[in-house]
MOPAC internal coordinates of N, CA, C and O (Angstrom, degrees):
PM7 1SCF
backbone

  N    0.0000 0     0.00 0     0.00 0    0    0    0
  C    1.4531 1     0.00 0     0.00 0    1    0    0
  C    1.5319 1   111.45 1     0.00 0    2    1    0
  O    1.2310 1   122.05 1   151.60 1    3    2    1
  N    1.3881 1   113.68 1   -28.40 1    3    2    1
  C    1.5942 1   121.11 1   171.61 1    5    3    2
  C    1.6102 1   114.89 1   -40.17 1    6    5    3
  O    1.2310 1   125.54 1   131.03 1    7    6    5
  N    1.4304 1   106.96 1   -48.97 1    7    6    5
  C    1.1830 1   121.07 1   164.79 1    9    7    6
  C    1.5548 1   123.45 1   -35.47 1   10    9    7
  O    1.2310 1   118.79 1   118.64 1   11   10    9
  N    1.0092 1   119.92 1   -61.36 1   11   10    9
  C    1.7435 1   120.57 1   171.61 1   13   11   10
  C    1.3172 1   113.24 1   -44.79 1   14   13   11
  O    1.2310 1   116.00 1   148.37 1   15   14   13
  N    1.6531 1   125.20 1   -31.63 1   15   14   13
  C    1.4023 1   105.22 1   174.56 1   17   15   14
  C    1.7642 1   125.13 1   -87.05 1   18   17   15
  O    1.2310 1   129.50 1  -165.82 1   19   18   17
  N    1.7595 1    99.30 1    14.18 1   19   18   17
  C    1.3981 1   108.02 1   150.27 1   21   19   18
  C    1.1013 1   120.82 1   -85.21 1   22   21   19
  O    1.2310 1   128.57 1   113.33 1   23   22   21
  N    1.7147 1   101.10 1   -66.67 1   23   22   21
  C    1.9486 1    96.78 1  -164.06 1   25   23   22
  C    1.7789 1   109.62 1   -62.82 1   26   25   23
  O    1.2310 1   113.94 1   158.56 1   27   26   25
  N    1.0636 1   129.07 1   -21.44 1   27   26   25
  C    1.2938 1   124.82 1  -160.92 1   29   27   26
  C    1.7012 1   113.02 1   -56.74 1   30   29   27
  O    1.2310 1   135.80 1   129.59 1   31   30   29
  N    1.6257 1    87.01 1   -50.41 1   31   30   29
  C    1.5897 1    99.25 1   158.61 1   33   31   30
  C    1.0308 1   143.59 1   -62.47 1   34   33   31
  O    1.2310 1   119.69 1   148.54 1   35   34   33
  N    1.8551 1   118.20 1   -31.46 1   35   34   33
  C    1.4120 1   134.08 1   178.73 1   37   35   34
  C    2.0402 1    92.00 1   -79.55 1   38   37   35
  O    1.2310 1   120.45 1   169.79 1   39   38   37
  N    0.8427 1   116.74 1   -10.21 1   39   38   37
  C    2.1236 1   113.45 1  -175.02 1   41   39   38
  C    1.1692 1    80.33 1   -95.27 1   42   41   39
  O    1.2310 1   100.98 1   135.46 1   43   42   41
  N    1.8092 1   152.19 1   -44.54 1   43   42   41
  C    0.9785 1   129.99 1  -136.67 1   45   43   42
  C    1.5082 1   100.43 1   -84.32 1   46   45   43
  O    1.2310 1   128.00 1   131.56 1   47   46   45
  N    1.5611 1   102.19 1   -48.44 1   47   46   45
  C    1.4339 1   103.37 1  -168.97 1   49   47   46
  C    1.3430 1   118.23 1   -90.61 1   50   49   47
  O    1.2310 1   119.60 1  -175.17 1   51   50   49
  N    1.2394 1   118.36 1     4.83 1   51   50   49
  C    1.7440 1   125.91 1   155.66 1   53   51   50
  C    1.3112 1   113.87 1   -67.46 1   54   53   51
  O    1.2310 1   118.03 1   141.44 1   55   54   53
  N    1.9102 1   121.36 1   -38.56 1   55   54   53
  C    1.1711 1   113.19 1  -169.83 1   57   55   54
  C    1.7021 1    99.53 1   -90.29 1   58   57   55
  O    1.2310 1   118.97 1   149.74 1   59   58   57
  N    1.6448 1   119.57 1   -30.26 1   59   58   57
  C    1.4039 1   103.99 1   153.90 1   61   59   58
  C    1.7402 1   129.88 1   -39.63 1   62   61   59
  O    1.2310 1   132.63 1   142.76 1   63   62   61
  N    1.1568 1    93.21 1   -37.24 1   63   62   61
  C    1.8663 1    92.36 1   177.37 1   65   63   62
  C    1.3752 1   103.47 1   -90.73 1   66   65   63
  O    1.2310 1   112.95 1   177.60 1   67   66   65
  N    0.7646 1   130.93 1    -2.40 1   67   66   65
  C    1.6188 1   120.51 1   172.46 1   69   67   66
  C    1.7290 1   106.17 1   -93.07 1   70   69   67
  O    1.2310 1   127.15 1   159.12 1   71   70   69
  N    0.8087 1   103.84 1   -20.88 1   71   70   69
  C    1.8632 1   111.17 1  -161.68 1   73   71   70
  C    1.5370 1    93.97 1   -89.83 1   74   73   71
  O    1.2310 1   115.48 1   123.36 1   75   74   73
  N    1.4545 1   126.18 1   -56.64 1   75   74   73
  C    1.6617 1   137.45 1   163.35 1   77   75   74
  C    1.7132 1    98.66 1   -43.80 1   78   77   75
  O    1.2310 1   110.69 1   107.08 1   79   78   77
  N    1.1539 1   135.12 1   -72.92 1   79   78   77
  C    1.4227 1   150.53 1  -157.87 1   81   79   78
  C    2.2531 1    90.19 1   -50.39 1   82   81   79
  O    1.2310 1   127.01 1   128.06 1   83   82   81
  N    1.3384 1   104.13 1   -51.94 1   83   82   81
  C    1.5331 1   116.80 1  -159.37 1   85   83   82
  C    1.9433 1    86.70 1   -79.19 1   86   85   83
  O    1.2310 1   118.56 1   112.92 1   87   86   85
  N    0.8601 1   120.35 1   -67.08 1   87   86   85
  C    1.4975 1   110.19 1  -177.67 1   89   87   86
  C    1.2728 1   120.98 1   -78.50 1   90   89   87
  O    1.2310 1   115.06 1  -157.14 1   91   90   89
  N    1.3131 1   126.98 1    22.86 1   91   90   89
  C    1.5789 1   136.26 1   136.45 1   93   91   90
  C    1.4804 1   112.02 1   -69.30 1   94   93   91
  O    1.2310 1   121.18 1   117.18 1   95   94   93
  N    1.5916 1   115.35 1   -62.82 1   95   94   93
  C    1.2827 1   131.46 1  -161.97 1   97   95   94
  C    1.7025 1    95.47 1   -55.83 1   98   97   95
  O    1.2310 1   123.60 1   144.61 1   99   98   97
  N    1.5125 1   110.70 1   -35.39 1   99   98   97
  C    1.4755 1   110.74 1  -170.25 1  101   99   98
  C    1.4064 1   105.06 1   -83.29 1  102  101   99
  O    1.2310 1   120.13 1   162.03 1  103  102  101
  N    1.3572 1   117.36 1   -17.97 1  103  102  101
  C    1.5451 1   107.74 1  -173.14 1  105  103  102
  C    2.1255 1    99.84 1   -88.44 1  106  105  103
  O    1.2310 1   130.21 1   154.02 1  107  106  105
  N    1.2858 1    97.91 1   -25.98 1  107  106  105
  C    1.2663 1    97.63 1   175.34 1  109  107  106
  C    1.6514 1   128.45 1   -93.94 1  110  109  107
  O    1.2310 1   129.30 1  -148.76 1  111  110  109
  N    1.2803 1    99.67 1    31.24 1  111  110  109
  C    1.7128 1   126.76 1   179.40 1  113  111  110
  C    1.5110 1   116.71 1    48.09 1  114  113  111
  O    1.2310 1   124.87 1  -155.99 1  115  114  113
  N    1.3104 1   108.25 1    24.01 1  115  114  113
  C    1.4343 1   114.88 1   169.57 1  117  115  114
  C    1.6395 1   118.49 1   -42.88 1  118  117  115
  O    1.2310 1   126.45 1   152.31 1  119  118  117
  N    1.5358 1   105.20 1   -27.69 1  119  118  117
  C    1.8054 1   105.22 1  -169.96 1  121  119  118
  C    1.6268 1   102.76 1  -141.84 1  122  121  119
  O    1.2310 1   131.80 1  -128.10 1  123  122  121
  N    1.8407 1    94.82 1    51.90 1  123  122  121
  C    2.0515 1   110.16 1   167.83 1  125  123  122
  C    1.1407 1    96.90 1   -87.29 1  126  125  123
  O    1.2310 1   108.22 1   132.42 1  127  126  125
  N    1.5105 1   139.61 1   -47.58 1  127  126  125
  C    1.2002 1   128.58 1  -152.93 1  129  127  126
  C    1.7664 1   105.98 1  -126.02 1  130  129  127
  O    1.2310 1   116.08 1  -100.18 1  131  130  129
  N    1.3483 1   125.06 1    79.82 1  131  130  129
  C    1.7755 1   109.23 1  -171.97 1  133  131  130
  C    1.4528 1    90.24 1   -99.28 1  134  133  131
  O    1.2310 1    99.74 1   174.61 1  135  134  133
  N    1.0720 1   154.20 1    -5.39 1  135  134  133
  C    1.1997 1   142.77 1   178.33 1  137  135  134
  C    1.7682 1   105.75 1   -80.80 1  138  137  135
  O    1.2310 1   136.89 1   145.15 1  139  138  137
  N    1.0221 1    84.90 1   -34.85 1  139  138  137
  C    1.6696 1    80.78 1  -159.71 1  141  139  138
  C    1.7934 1   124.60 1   -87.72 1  142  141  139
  O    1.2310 1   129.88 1  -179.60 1  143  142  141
  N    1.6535 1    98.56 1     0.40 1  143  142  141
  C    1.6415 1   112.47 1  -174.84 1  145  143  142
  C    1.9058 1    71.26 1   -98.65 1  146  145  143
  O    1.2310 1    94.38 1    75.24 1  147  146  145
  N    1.4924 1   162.07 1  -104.76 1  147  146  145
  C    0.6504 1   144.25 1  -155.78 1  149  147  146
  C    1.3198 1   137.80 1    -8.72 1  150  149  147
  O    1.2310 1   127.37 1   122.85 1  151  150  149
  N    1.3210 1   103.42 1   -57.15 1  151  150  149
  C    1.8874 1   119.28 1   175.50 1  153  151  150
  C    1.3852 1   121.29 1   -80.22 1  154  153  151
  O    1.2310 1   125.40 1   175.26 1  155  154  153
  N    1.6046 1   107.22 1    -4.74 1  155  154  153
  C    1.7246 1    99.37 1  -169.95 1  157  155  154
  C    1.4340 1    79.80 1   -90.54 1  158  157  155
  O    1.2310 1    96.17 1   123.00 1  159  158  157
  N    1.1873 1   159.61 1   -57.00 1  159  158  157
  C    1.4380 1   138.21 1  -131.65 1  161  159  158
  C    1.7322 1    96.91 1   -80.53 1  162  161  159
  O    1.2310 1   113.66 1   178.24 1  163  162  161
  N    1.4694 1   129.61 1    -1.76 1  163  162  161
  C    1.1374 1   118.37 1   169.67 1  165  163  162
  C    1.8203 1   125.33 1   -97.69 1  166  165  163
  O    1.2310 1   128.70 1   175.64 1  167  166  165
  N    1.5910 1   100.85 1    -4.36 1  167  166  165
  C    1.5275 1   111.64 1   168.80 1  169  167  166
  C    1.9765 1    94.68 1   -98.38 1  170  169  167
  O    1.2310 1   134.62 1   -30.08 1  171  170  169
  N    1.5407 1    89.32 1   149.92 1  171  170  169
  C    1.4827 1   113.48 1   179.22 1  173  171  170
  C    2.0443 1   106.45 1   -94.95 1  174  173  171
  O    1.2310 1   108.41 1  -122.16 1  175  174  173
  N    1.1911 1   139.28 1    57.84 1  175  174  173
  C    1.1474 1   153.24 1  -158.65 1  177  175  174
  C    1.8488 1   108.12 1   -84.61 1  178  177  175
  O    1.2310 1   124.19 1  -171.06 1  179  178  177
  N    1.6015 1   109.56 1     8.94 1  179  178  177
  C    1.3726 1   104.50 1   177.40 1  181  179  178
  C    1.7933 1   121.08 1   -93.31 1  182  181  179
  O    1.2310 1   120.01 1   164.77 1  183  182  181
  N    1.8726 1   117.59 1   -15.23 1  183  182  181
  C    0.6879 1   100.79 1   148.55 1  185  183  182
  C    1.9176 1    97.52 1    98.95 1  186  185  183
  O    1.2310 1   128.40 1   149.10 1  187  186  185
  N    1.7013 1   101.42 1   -30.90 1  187  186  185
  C    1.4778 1    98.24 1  -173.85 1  189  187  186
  C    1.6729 1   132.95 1   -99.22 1  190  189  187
  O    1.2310 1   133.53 1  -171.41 1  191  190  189
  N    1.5903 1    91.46 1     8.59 1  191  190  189
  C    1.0273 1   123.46 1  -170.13 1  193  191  190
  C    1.5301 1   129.94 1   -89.85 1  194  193  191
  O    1.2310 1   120.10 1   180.00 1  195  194  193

């Protein structure tokens, strides 16, 4: 049971860095456009073809 007064803390502040890490990525528009990195590799947009 000694154990829990490690991991409890090491889960806390992993999911703190995950939660900071996820609302960076969102403040830095990582997830404005998810539709549209999917569908472009199925249009041909080079034109040389």
């Amino acid at each position: 049971m000694d154990i829990l007064l490690y991991l409890i803390p090491i889960a806390l502040t992993l999911g703190v860095l995950w939660l900071g890490g996820f609302f960076w990525a969102l403040k830095d528009g990582q997830f404005d456009d998810p539709e549209g990195s999917a569908s472009r590799i199925l249009f041909d947009d080079d034109g040389d073809a």
